[in-house]
C-alpha atoms as a printed R data frame, in Angstrom:
    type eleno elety resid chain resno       x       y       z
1   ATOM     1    CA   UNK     A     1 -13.988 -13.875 -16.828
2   ATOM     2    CA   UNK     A     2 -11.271 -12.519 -18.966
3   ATOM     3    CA   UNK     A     3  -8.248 -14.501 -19.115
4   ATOM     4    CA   UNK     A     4  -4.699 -12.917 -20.319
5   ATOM     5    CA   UNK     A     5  -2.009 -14.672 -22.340
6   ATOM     6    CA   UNK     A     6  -0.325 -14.401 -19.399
7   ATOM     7    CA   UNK     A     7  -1.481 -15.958 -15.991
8   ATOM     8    CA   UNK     A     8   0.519 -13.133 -14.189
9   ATOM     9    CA   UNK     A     9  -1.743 -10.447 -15.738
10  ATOM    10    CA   UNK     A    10  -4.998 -11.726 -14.448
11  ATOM    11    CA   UNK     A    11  -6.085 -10.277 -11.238
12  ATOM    12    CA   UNK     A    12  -8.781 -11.354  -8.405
13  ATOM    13    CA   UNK     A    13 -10.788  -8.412  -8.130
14  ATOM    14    CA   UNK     A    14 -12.114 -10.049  -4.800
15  ATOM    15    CA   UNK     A    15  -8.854 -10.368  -3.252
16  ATOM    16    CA   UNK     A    16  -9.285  -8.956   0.098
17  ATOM    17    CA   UNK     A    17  -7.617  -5.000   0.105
18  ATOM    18    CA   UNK     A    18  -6.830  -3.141   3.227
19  ATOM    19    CA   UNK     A    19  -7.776   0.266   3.819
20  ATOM    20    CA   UNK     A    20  -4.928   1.677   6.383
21  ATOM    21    CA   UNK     A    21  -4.577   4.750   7.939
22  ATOM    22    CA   UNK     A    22  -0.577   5.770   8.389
23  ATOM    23    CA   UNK     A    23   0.037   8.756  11.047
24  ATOM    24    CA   UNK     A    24   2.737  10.705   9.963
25  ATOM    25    CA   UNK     A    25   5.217  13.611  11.198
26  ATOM    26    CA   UNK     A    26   3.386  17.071  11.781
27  ATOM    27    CA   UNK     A    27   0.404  14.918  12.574
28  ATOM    28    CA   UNK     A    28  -0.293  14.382   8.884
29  ATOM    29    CA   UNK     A    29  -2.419  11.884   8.010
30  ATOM    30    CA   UNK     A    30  -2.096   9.301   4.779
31  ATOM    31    CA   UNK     A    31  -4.848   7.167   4.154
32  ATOM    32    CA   UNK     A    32  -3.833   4.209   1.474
33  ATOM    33    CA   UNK     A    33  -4.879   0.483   0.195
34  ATOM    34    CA   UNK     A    34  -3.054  -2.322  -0.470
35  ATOM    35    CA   UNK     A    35  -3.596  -6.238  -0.691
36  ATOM    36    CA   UNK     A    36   0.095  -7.088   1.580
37  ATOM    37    CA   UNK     A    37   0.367  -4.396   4.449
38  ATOM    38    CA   UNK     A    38   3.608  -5.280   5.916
39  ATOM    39    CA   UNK     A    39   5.201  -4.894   2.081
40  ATOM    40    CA   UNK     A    40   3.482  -1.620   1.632
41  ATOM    41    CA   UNK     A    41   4.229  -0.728   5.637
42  ATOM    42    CA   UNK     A    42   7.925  -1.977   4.457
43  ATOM    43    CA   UNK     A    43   8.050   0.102   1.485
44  ATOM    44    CA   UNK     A    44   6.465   3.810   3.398
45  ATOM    45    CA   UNK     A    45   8.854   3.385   6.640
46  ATOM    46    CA   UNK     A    46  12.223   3.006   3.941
47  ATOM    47    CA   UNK     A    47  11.603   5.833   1.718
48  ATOM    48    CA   UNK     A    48   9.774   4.167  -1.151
49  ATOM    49    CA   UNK     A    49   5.870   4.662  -0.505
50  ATOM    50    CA   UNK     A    50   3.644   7.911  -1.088
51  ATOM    51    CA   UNK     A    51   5.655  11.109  -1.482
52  ATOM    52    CA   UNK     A    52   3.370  12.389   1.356
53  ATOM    53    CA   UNK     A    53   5.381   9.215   3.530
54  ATOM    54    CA   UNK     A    54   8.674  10.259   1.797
55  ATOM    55    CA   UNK     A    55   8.250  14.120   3.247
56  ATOM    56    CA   UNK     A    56   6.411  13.315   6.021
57  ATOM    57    CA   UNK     A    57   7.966   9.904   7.763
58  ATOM    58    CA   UNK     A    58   5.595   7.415   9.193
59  ATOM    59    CA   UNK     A    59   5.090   7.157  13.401
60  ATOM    60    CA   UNK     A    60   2.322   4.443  13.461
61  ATOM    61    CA   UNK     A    61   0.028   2.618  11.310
62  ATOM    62    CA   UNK     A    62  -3.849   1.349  11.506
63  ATOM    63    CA   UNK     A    63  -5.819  -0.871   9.090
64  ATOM    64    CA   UNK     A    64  -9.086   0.646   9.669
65  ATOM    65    CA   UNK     A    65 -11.011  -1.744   7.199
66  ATOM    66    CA   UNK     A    66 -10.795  -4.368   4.787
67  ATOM    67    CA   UNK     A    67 -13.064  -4.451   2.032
68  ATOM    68    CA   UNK     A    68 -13.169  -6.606  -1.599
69  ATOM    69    CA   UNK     A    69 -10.406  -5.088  -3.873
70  ATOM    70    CA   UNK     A    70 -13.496  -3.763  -6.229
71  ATOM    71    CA   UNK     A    71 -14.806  -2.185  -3.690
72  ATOM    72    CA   UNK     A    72 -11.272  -0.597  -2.059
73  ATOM    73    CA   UNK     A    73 -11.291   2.457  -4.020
74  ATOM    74    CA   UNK     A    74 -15.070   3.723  -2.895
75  ATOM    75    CA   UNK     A    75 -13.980   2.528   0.834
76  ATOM    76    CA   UNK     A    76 -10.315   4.586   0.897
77  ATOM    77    CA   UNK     A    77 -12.073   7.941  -0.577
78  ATOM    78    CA   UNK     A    78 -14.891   7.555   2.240
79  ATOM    79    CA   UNK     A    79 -12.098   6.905   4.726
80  ATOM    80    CA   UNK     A    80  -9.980   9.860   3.478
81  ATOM    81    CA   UNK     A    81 -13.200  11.992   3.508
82  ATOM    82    CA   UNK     A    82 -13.604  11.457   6.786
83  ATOM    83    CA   UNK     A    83 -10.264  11.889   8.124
84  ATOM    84    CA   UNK     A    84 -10.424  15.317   5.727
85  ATOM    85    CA   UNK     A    85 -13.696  16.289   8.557
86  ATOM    86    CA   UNK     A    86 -12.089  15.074  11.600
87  ATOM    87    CA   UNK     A    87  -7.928  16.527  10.652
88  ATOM    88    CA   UNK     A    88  -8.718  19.162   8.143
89  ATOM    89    CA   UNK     A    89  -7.625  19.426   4.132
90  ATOM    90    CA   UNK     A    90  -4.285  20.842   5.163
91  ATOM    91    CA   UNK     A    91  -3.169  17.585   7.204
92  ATOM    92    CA   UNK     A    92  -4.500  14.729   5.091
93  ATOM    93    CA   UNK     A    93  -4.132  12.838   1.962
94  ATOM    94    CA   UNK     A    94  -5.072   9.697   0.553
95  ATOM    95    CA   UNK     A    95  -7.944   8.916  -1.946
96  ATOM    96    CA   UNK     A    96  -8.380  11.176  -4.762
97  ATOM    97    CA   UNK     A    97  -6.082  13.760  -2.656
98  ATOM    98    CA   UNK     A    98  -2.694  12.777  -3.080
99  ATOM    99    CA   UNK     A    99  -0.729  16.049  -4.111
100 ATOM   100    CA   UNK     A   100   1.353  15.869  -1.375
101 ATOM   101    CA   UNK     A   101   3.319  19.599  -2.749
102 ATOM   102    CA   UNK     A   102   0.447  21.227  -1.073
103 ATOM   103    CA   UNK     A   103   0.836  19.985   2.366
104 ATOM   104    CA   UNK     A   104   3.282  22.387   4.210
């Protein structure tokens, strides 16, 4: 395993990662990941998450899985993919969609 000069820079790439869904104003829908949900919860309902949280405030919250952090990218682009089939392009973002300037 590669170690860093620095013990801070080394990361598990095991660590468990939570895929969340976060229903928004308009019913937009954000789909994210993160390794400490009530920090990243924390940092979407003050202002400071995803500009698509920043435009559109956050109403509730789901994880919807949790999945090995080398594995969390794969598992939030399915997710997002299917929230894209279930609410449409125009209400979701999350995965490889993020520009939130397109969502009206």
């Amino acid at each position: 395993m590669f170690r860093s000069k620095r013990r801070a820079d080394t990361r598990n790439i095991n660590r468990p990662t939570a895929i969340y869904e976060l229903r928004c104003q308009h019913n937009k829908v954000y789909v994210g990941k993160t390794t400490n949900v009530r920090r990243r919860m924390q940092q979407h309902a003050s202002g400071n998450g995803a500009k698509v949280t920043q435009k559109f405030k956050p109403v509730k919250y789901d994880v919807v899985d949790v999945v090995p952090g080398f594995l969390s990218s794969c598992a939030e682009q399915q997710h997002t993919k299917d929230c894209v089939s279930e609410h449409g392009y125009a209400n979701v973002r999350g995965g490889r969609w993020v520009n939130s300037q397109t969502l009206q």
